[in-house]
VMD Tcl script that draws the C-alpha trace (Angstrom):
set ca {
  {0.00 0.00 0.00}
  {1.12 3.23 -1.37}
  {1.58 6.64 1.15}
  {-1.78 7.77 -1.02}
  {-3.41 5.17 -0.98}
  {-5.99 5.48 1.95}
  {-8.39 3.12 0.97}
  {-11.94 4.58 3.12}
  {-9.87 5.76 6.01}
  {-12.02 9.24 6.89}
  {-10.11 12.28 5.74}
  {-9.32 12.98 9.49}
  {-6.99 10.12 9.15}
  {-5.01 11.12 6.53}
  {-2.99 14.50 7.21}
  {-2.84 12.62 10.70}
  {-0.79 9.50 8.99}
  {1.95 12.07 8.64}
  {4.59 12.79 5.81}
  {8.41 12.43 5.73}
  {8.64 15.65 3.87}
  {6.77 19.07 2.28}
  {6.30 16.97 -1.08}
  {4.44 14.20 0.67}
  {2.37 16.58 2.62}
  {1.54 18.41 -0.16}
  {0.35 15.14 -1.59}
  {-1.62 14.12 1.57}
  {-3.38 17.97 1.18}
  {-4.55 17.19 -1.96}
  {-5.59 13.81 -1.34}
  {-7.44 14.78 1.65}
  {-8.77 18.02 -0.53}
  {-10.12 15.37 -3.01}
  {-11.95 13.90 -0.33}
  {-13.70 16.88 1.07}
  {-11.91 18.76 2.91}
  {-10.33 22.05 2.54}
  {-6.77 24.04 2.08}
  {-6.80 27.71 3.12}
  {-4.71 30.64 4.50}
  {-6.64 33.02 6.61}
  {-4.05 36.20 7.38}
  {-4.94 37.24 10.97}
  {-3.68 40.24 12.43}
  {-3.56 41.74 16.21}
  {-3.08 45.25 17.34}
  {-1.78 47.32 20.27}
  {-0.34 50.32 22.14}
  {2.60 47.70 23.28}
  {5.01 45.57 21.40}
  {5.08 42.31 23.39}
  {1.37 42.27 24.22}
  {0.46 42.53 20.89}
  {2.87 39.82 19.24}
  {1.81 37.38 22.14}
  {-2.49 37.69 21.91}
  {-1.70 36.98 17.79}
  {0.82 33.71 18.95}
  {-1.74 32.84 21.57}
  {-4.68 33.07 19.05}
  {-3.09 30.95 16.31}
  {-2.09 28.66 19.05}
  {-6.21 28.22 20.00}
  {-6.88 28.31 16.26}
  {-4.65 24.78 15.83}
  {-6.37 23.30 18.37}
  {-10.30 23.63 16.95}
  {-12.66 20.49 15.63}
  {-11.76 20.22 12.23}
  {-8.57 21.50 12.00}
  {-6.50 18.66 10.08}
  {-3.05 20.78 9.69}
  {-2.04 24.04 10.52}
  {1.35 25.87 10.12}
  {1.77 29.40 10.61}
  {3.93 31.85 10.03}
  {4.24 35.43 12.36}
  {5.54 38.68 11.36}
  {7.53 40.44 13.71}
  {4.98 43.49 14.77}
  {5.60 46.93 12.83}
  {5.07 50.36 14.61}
  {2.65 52.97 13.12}
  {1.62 56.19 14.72}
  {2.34 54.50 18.68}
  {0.53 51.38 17.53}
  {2.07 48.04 17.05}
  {0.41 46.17 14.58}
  {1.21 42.09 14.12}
  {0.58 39.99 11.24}
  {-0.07 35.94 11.00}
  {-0.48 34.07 7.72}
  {-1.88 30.45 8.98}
  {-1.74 27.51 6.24}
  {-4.44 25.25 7.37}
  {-6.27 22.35 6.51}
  {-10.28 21.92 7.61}
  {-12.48 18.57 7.30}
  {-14.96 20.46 5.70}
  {-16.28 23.46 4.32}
  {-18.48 23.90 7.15}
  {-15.23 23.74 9.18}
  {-13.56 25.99 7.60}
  {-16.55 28.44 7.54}
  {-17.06 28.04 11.37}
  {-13.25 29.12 12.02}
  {-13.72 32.35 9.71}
  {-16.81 33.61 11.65}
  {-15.01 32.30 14.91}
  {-11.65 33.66 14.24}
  {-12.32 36.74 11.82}
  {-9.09 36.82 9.75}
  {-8.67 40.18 8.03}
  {-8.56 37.63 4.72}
  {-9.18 33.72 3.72}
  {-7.95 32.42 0.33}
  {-8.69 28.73 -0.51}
  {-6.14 26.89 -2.04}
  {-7.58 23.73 -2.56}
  {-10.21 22.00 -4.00}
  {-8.77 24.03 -7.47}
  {-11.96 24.00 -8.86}
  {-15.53 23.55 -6.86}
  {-16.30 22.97 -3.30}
  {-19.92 20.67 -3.70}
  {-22.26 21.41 -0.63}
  {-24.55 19.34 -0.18}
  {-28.08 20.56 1.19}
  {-27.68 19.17 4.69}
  {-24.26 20.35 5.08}
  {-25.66 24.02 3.51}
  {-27.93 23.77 6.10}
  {-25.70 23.55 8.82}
  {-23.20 26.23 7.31}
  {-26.66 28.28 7.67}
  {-27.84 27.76 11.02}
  {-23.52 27.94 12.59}
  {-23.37 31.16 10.95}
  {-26.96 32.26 12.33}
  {-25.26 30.90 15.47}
  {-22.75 33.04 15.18}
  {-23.98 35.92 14.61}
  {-26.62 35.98 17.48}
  {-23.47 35.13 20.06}
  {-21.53 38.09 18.60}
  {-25.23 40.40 18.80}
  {-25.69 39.04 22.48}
  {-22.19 39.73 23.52}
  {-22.46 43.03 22.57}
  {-26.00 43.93 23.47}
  {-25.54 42.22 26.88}
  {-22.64 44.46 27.54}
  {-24.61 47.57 27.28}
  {-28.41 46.44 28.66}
  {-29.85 46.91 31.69}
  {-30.42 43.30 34.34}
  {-34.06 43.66 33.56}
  {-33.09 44.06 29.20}
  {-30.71 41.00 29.67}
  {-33.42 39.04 30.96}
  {-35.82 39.86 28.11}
  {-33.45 39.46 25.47}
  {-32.23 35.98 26.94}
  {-36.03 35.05 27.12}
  {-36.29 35.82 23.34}
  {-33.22 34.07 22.31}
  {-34.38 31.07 24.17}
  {-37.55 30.82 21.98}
  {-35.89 31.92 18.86}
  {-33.36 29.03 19.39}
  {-36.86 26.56 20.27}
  {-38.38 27.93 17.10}
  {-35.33 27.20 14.64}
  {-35.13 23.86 16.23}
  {-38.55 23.28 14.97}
  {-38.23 24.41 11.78}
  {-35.25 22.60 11.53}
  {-36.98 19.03 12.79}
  {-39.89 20.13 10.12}
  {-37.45 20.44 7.59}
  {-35.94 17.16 8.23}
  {-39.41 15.35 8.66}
  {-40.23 16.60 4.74}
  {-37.47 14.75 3.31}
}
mol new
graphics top color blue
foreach p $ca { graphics top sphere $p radius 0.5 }
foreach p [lrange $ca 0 end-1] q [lrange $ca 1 end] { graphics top cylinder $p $q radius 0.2 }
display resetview
């Protein structure tokens, strides 16, 4: 048996089999790309009033970024931070390799990098409906975290309460539209 040839091991498996050198994991990527899941550099970046501070949140959020569900490989590389105007401003470019579009979606809206290229599939990335629908709903997710974040940070006890009541039956009403959806099929 061949280093590419993986038979049905999940794509999970693969990039985790390992590779003796950048050719062979460049192979694996594409193998692994071929099989759903996706090659990307996000470019992250980090500002602040201090050197140090502002190098370390960057190393400390790539660091968290490695270790997220569907993170198959991730190298990055960090630019030492610049000075502009008495801010220090850092700079990350992070290869990495996601299961899934969905995956790979979820760590954009999660991580916000100031840009995402895919490098691989070349062509297409096929979404299936279900998996659309998930993509959907973890970015409507997403969204309402970020909105109640901020909103709770400026409302009153008695507004929290009455926003977290209407989130609660928001989130009981997707889930039955969601059920509904799946009971039509």
């Amino acid at each position: 048996m061949g280093l590419l040839s993986f038979g049905k091991k999940p794509v999970e498996q693969i990039l985790k089999e390992g590779a003796k050198n950048e050719q062979e994991l460049k192979q694996l990527i594409t193998e692994a790309c071929e099989r759903g899941a996706v090659h990307a550099k996000f470019f992250i970046d980090s500002h602040g009033p201090e050197k140090k501070p502002t190098e370390d949140a960057l190393i400390q959020l790539v660091g968290q970024l490695t270790k997220e569900k569907g993170v198959l490989h991730c190298k990055s590389e960090i630019e030492t931070s610049v000075e502009s105007e008495k801010l220090y401003s850092a700079f990350a470019s992070v290869d990495l390799v996601t299961g899934s579009f969905n995956n790979l979606i979820n760590l954009a809206l999660k991580y916000a990098p100031a840009s995402v290229e895919i490098l691989e599939p070349n062509s297409k990335i096929v979404v299936p409906i279900k998996q659309a629908q998930d993509i959907l709903l973890d970015a409507s997710q997403s969204t309402q975290q970020y909105s109640r974040y901020i909103l709770e940070s400026i409302m009153t006890a008695e507004q929290k309460t009455d926003f977290v009541e209407r989130l609660k039956r928001k989130a009981e009403f997707g889930a039955k539209m969601r059920e509904g959806a799946k009971a039509e099929k």
